[in-house]
DSSP file (Angstrom, degrees, kcal/mol; ACC not computed):
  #  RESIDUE AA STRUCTURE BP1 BP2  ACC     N-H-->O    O-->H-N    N-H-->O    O-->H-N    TCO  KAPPA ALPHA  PHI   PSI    X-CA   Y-CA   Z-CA
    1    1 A X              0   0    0      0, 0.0     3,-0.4     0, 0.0     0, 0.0   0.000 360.0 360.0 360.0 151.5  -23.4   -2.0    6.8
    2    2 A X        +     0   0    0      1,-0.2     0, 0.0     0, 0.0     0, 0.0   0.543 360.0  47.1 -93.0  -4.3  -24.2    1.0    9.2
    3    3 A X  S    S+     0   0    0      2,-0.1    -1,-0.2     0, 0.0     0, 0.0   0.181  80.7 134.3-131.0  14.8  -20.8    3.3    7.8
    4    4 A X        -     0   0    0     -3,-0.4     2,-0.4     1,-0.0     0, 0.0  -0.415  39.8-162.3 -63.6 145.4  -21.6    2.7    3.7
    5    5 A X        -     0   0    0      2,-0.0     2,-0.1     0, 0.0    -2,-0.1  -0.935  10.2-142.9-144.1 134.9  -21.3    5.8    2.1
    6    6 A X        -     0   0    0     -2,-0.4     2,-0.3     1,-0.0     0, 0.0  -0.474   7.6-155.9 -86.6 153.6  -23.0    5.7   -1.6
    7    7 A X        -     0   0    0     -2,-0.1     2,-0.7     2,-0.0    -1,-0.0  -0.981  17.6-123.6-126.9 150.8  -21.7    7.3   -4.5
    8    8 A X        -     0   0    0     -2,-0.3     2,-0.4     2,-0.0    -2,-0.0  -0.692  23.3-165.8 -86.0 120.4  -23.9    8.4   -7.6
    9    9 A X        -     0   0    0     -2,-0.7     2,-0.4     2,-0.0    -2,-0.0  -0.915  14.3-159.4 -87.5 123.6  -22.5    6.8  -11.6
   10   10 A X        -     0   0    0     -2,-0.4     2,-0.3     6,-0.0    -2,-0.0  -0.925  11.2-174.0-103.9 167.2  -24.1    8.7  -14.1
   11   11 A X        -     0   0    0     -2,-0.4     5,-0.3     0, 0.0     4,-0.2  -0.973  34.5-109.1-138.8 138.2  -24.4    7.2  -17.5
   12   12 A X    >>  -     0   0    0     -2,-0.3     4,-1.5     3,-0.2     3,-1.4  -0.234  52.4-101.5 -40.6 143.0  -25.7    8.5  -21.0
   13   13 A X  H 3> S+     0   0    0      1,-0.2     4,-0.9     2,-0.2     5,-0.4   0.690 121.5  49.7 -35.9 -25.3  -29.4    6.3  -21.7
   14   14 A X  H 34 S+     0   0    0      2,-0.2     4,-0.3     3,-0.2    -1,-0.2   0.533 107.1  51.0 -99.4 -14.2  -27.8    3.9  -24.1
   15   15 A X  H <> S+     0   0    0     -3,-1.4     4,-0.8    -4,-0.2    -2,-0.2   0.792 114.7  44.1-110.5 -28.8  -25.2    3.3  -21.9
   16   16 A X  H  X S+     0   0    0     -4,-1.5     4,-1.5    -5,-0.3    -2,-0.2   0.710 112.4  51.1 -66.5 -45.5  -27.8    2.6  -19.3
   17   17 A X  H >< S+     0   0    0     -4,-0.9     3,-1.1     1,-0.2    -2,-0.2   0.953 108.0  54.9 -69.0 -53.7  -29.9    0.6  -21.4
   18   18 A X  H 34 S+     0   0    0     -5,-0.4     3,-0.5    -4,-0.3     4,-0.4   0.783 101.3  50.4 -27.2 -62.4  -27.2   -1.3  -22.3
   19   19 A X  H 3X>S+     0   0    0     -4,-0.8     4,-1.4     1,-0.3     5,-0.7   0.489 107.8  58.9 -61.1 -28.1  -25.8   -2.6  -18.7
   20   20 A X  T <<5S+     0   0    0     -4,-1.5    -1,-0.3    -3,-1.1    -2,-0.1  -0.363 106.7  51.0-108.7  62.6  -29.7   -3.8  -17.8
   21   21 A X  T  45S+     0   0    0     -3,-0.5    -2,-0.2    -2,-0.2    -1,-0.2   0.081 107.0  50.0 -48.3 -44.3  -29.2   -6.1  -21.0
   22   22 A X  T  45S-     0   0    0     -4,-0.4    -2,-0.2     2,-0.1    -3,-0.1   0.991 100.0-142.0 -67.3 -81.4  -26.0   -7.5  -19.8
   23   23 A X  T  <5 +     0   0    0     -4,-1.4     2,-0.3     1,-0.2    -3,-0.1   0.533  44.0 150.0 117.3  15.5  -27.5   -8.5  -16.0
   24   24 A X      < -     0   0    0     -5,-0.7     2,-0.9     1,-0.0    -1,-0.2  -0.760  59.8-121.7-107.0 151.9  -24.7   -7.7  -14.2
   25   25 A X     >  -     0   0    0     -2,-0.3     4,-1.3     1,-0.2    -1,-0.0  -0.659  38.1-173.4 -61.4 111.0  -24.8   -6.4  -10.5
   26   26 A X  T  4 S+     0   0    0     -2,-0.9    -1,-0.2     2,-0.2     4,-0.2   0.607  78.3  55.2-105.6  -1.1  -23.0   -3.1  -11.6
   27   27 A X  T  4 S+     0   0    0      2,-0.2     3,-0.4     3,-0.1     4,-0.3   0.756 103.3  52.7 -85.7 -28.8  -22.6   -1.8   -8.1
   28   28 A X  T  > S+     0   0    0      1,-0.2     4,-2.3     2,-0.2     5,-0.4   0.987 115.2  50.9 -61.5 -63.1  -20.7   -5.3   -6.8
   29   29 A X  T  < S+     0   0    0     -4,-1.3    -1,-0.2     1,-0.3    -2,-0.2   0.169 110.7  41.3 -70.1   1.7  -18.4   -4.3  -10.2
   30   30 A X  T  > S+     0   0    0     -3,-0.4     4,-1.7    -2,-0.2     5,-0.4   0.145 116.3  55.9  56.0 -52.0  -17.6   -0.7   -9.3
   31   31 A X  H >> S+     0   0    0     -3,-0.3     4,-2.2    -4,-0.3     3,-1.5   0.976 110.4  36.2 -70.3 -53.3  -17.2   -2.2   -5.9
   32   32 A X  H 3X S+     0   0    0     -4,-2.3     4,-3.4     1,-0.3    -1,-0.2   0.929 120.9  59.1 -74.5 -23.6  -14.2   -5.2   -6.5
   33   33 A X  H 3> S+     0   0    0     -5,-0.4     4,-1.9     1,-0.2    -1,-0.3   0.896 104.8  41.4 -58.4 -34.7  -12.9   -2.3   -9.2
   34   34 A X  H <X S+     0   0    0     -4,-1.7     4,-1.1    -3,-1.5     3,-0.2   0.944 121.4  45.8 -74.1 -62.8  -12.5    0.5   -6.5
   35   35 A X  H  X S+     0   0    0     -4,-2.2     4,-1.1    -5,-0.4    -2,-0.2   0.943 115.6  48.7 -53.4 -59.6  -10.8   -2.6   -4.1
   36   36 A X  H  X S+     0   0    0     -4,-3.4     4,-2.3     2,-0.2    -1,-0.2   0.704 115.9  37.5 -54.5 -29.5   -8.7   -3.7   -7.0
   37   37 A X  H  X S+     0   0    0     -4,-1.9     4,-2.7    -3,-0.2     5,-0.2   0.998 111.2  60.4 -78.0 -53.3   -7.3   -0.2   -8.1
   38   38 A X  H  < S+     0   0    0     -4,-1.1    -2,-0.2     2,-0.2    -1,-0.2   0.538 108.8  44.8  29.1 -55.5   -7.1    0.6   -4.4
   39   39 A X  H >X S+     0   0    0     -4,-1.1     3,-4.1     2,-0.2     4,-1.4   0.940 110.6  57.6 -63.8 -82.6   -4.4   -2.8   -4.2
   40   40 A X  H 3X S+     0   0    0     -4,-2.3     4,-2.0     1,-0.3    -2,-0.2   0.716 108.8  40.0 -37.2 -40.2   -2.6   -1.7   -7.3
   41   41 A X  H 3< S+     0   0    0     -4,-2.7    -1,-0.3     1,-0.2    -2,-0.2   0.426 110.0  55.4 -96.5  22.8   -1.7    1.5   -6.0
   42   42 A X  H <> S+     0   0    0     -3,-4.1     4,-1.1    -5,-0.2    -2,-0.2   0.400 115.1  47.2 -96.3 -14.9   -0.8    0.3   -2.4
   43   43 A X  H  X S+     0   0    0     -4,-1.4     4,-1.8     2,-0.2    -2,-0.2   0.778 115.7  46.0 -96.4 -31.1    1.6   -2.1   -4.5
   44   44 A X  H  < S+     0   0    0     -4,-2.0     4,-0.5    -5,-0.5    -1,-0.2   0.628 111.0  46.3 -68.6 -10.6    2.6    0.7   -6.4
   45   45 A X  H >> S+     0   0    0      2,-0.2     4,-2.5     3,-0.1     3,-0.6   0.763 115.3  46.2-100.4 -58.6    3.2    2.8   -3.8
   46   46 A X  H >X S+     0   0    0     -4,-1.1     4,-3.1     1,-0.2     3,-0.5   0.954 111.5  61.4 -59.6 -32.3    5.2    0.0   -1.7
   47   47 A X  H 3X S+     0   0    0     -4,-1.8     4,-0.7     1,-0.3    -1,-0.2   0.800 105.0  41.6 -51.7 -34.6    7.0   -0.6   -5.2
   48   48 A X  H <> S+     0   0    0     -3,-0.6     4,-1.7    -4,-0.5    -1,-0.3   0.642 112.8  61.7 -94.2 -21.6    8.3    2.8   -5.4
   49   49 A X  H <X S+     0   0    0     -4,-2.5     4,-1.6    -3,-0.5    -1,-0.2   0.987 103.9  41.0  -0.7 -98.8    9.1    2.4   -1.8
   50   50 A X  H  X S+     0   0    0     -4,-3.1     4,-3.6     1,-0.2    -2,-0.2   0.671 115.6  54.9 -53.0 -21.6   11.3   -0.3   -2.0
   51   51 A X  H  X S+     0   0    0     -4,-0.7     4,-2.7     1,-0.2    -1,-0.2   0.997 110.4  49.4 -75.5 -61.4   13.1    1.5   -5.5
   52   52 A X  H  X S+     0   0    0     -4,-1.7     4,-1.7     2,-0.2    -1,-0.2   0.748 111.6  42.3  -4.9 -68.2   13.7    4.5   -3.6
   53   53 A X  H  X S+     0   0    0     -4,-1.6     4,-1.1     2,-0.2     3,-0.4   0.941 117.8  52.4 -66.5 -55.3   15.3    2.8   -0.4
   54   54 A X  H >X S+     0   0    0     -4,-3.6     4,-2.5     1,-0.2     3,-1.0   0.967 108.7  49.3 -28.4 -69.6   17.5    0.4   -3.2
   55   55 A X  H 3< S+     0   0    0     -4,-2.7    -2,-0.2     1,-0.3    -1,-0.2   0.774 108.6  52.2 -75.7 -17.3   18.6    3.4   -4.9
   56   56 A X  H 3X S+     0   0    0     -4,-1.7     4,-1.3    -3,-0.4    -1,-0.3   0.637 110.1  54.4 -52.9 -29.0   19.8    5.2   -1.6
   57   57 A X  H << S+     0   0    0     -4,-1.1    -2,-0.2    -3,-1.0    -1,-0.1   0.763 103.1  46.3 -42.2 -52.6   21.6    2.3   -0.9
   58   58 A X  T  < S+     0   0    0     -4,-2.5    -1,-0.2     1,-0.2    -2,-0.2   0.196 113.4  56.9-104.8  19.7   23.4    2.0   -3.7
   59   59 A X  T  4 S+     0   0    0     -5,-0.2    -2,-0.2     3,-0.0    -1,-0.2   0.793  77.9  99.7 -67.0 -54.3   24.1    5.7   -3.2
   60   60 A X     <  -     0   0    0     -4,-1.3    -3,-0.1     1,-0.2     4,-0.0   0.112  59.1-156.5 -62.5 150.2   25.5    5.6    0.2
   61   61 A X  S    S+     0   0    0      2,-0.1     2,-0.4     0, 0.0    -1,-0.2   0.528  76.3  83.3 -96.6  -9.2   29.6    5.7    0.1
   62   62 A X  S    S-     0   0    0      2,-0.0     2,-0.6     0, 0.0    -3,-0.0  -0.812  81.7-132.8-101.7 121.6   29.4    4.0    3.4
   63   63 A X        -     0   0    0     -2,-0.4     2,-0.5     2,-0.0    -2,-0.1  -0.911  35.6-159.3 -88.2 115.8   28.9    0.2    4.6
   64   64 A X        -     0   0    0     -2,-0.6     2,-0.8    -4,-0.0     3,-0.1  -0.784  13.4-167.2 -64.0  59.3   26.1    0.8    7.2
   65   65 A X        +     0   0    0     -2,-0.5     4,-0.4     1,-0.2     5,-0.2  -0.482  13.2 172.9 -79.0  94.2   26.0   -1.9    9.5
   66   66 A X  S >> S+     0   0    0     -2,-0.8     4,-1.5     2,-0.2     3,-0.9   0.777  72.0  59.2 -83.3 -20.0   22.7   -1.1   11.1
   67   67 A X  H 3> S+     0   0    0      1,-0.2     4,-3.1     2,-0.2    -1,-0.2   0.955 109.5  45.1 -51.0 -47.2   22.3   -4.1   13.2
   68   68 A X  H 3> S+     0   0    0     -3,-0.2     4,-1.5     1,-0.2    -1,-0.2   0.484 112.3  55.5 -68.0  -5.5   25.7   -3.3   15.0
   69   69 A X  H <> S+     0   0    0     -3,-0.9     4,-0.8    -4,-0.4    -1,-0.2   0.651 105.1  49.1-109.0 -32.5   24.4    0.3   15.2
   70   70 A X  H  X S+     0   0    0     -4,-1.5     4,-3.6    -5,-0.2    -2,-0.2   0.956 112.6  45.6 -63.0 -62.8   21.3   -0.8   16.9
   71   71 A X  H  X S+     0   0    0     -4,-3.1     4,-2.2     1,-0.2    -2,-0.2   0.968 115.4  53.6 -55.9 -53.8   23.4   -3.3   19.9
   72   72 A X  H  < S+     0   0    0     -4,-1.5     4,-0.5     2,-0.2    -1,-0.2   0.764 110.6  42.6 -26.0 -44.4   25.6   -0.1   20.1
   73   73 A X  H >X S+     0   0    0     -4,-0.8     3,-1.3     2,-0.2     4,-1.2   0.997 124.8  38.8 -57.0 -57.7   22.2    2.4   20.8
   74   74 A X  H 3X S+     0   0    0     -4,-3.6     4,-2.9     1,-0.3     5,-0.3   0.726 107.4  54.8 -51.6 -44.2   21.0   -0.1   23.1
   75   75 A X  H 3< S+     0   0    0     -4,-2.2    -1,-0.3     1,-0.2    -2,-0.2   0.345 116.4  43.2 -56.4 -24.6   24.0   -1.0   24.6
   76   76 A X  H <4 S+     0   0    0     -3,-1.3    -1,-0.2    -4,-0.5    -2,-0.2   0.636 120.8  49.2 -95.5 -38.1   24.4    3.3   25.3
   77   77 A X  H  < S+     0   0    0     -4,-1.2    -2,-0.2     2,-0.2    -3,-0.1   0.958 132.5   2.7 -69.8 -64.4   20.8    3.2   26.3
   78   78 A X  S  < S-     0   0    0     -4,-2.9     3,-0.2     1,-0.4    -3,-0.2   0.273 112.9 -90.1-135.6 -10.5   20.0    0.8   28.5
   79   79 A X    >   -     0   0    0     -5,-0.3     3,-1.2     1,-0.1    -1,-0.4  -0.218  45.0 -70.1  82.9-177.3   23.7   -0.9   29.1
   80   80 A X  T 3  S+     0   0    0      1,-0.3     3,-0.3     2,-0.1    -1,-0.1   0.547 126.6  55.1 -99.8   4.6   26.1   -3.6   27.9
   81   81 A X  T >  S+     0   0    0     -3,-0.2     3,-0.9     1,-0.2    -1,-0.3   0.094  85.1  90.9 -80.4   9.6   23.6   -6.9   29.3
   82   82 A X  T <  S+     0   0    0     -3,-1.2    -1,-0.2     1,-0.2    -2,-0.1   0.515  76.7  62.4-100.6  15.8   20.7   -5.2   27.2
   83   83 A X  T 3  S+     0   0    0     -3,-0.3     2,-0.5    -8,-0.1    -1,-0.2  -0.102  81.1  97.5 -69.5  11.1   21.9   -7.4   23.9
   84   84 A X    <         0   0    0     -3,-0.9    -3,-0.0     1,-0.1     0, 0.0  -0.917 360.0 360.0-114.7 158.8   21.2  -10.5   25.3
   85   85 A X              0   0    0     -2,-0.5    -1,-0.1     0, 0.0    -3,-0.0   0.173 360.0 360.0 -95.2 360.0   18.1  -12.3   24.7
């Protein structure tokens, strides 16, 4: 790919010698690790999200109807045919 951008791993000699015993492509494994943490904290991130939005919820003192608050905008916006489909 034309937009790769390498990074250097160093590792101690033993640790080197070590990995060309195993056989493994160790740049493919370094790669799905970087995609895999990469997921975990976009799922962590959306997790904390959602806890966030939950616990504001069940802060607010108020029943919100935001759907009716939406036909109301529109309804101000754009006039009172701009809720129909």
């Amino acid at each position: 790919m034309k937009n790769d951008i390498g990074i250097l791993v160093k590792v101690d000699r033993r640790t080197r010698e070590s990995m060309r015993e195993v056989g493994l492509n160790w740049s493919e494994e370094i790669r799905n690790f970087i995609s895999k943490k990469l997921l975990a904290e976009k799922d962590r991130n959306l997790a904390r999200a959602v806890a966030t939005t939950d616990k504001l919820f069940r802060k607010s003192k108020h029943n919100f109807n935001s759907t009716e608050f939406i036909r109301n905008t529109r309804a101000e916006r754009y006039g009172p045919d701009s809720n129909r489909r």
